[in-house]
VMD Tcl script that builds the backbone (N, CA, C; Angstrom):
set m [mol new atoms 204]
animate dup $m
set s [atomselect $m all]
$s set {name element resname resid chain x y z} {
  {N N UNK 1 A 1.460 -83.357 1.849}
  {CA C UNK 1 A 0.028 -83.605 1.750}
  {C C UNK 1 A -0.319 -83.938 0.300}
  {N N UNK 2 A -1.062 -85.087 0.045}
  {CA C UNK 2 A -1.965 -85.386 -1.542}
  {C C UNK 2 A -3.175 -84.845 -0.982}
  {N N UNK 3 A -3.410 -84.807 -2.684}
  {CA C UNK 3 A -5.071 -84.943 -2.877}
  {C C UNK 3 A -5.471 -85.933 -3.764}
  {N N UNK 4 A -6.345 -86.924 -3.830}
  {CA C UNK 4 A -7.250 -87.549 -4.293}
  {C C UNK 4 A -8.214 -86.808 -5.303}
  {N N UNK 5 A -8.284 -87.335 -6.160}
  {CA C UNK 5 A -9.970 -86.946 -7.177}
  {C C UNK 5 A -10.271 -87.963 -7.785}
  {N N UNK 6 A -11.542 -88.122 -7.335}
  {CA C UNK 6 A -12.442 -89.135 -8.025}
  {C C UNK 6 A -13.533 -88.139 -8.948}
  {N N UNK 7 A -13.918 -89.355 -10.425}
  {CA C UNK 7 A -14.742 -88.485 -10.601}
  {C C UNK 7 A -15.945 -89.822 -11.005}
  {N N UNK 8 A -17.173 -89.333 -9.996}
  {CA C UNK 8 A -17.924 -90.813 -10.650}
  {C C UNK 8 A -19.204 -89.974 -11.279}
  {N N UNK 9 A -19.726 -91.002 -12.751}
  {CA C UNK 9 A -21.075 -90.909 -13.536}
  {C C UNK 9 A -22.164 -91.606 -13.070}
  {N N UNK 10 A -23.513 -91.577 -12.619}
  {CA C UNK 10 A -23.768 -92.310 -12.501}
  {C C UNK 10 A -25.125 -92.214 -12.201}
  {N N UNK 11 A -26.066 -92.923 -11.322}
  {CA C UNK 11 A -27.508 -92.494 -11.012}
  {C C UNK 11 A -27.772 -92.403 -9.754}
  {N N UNK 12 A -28.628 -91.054 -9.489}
  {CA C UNK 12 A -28.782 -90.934 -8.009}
  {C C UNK 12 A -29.835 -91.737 -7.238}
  {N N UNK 13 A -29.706 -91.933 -6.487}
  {CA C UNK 13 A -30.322 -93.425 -5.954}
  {C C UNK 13 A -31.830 -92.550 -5.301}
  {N N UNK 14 A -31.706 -90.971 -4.601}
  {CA C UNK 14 A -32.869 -90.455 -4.059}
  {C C UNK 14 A -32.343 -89.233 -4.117}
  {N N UNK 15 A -33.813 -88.701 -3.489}
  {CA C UNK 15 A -33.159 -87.003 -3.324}
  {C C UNK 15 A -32.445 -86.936 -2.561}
  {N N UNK 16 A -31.505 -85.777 -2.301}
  {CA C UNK 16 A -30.311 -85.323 -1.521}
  {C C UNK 16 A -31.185 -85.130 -0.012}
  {N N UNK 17 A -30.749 -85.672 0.889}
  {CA C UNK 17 A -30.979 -85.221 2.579}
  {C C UNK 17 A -30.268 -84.363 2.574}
  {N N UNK 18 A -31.028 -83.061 2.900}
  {CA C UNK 18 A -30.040 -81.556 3.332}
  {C C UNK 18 A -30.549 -81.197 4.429}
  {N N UNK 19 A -29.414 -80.760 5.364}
  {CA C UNK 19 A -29.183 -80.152 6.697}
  {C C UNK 19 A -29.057 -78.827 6.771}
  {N N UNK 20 A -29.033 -77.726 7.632}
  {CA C UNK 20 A -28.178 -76.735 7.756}
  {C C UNK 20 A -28.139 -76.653 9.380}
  {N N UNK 21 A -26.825 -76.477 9.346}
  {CA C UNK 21 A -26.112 -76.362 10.200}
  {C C UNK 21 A -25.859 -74.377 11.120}
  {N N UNK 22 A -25.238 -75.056 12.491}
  {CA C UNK 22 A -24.961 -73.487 12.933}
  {C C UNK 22 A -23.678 -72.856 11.519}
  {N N UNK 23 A -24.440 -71.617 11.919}
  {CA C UNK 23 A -23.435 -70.670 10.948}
  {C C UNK 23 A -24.014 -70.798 9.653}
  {N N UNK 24 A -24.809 -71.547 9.637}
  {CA C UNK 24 A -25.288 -71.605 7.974}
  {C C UNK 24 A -24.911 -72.325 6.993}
  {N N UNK 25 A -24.081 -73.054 6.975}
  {CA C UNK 25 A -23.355 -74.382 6.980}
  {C C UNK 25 A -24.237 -75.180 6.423}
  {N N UNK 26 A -24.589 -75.610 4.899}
  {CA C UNK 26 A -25.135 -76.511 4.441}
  {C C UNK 26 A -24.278 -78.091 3.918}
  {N N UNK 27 A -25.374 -79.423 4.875}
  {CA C UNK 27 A -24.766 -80.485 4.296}
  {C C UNK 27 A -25.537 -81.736 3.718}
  {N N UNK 28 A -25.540 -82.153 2.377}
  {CA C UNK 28 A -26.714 -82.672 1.417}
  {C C UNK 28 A -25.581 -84.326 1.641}
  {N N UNK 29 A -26.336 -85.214 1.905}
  {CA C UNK 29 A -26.436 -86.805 1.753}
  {C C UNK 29 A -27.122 -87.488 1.060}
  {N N UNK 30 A -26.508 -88.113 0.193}
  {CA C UNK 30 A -26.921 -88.612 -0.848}
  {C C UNK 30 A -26.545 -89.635 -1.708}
  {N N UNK 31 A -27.115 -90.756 -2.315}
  {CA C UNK 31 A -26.304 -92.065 -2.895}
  {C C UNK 31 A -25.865 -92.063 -4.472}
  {N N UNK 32 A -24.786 -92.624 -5.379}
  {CA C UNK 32 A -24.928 -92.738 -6.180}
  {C C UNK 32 A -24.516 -94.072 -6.948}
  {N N UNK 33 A -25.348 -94.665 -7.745}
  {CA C UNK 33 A -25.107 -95.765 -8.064}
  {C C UNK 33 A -23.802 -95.764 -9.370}
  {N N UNK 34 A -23.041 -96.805 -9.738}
  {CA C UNK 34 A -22.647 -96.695 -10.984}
  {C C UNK 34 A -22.422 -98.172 -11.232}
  {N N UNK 35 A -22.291 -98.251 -12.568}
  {CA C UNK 35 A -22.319 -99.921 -12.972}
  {C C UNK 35 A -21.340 -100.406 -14.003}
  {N N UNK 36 A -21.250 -101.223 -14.163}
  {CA C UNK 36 A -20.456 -101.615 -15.403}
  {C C UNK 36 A -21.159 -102.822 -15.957}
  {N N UNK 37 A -20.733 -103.153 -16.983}
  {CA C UNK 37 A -20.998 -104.737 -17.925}
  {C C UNK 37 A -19.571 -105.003 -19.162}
  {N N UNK 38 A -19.272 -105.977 -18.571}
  {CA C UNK 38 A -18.396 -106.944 -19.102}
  {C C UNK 38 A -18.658 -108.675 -19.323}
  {N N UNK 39 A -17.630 -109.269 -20.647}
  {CA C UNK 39 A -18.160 -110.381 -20.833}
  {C C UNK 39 A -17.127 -111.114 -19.945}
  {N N UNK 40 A -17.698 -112.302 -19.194}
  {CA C UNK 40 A -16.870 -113.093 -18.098}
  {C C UNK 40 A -15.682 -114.257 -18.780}
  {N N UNK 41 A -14.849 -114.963 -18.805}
  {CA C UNK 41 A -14.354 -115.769 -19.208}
  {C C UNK 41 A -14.940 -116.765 -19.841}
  {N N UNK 42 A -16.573 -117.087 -19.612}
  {CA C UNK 42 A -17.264 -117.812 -20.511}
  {C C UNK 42 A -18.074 -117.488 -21.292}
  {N N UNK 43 A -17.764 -115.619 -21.652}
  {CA C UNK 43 A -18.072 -115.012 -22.816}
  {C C UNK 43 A -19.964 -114.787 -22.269}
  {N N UNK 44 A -20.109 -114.984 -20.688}
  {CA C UNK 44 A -21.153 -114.308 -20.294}
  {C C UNK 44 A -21.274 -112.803 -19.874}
  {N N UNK 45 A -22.545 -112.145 -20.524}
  {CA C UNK 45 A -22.338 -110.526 -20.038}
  {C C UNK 45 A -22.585 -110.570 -18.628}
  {N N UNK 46 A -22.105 -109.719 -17.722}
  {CA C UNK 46 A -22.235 -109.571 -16.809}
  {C C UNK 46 A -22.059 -108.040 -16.085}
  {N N UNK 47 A -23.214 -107.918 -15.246}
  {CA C UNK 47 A -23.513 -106.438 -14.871}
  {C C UNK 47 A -23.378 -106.454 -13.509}
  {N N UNK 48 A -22.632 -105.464 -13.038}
  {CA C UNK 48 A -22.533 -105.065 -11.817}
  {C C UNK 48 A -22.402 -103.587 -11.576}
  {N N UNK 49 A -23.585 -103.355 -10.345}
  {CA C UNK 49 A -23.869 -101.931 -9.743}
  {C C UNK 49 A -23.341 -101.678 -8.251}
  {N N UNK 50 A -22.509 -100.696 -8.245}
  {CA C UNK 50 A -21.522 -100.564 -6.976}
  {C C UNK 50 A -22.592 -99.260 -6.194}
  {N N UNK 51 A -22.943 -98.820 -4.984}
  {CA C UNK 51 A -23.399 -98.010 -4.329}
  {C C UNK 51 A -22.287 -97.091 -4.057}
  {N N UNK 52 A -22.577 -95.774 -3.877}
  {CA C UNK 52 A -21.458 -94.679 -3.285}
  {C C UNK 52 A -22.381 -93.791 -2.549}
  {N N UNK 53 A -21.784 -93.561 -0.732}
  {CA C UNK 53 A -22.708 -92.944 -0.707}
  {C C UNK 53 A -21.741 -91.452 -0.122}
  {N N UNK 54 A -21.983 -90.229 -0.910}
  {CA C UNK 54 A -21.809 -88.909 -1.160}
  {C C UNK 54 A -22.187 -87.812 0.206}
  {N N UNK 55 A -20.982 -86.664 0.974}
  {CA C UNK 55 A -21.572 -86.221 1.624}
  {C C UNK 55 A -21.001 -84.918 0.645}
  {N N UNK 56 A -22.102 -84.040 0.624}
  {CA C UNK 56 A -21.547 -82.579 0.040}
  {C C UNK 56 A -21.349 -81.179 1.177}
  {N N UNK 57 A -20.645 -80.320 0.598}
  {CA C UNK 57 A -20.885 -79.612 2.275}
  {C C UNK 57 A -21.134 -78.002 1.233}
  {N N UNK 58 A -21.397 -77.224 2.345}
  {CA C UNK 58 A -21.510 -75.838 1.623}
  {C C UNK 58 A -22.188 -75.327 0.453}
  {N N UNK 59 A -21.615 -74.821 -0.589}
  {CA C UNK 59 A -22.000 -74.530 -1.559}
  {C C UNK 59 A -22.550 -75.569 -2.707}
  {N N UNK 60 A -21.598 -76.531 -2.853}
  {CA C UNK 60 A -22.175 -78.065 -3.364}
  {C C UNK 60 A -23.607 -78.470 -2.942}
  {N N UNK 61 A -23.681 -78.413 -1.749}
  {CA C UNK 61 A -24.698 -79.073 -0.776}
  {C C UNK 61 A -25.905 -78.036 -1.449}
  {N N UNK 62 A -25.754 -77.035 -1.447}
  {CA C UNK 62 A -27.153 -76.034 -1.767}
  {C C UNK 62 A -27.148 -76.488 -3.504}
  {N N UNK 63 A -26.083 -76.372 -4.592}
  {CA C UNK 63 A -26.524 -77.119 -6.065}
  {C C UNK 63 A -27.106 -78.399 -6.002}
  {N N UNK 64 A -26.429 -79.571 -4.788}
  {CA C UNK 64 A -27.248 -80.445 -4.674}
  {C C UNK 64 A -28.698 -80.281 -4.534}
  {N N UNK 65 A -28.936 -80.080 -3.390}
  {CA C UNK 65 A -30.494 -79.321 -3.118}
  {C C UNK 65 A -31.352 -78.854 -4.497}
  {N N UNK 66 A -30.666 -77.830 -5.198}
  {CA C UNK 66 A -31.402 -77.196 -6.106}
  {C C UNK 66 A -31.772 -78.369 -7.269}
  {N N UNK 67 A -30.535 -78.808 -7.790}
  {CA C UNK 67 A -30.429 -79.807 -9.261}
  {C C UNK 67 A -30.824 -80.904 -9.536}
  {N N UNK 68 A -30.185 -81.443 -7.856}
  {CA C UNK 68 A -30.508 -83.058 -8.128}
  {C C UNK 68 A -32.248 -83.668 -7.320}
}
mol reanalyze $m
mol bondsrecalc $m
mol representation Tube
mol addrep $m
């Protein structure tokens, strides 16, 4: 078995959608944008913003709630 880690910076697109679930089970949905800018081969800047969209579960999900 792997694990994966991503780690992204970036801006939250809205507030977190939070659920709770049976058992108490909290789960926060939520987008985050991130971007870059680079100059293109004809020495034009160029900006691009990628969407991510984030599910948190549990304990995450309730800091989501609170922070963001």
């Amino acid at each position: 078995m792997s694990v994966n880690k991503v780690i992204l910076i970036g801006r939250v697109g809205q507030k977190p959608e939070v659920r709770h679930l049976d058992g108490d089970t909290s789960v926060a949905n939520f987008s985050l944008a991130t971007g870059e800018k680079y100059k293109n081969k004809q020495g034009e800047m160029v900006e691009s913003t990628e969407w991510h969209s984030l599910v948190a579960w549990r304990k995450l999900a309730e800091l989501a709630e609170k922070w963001i």
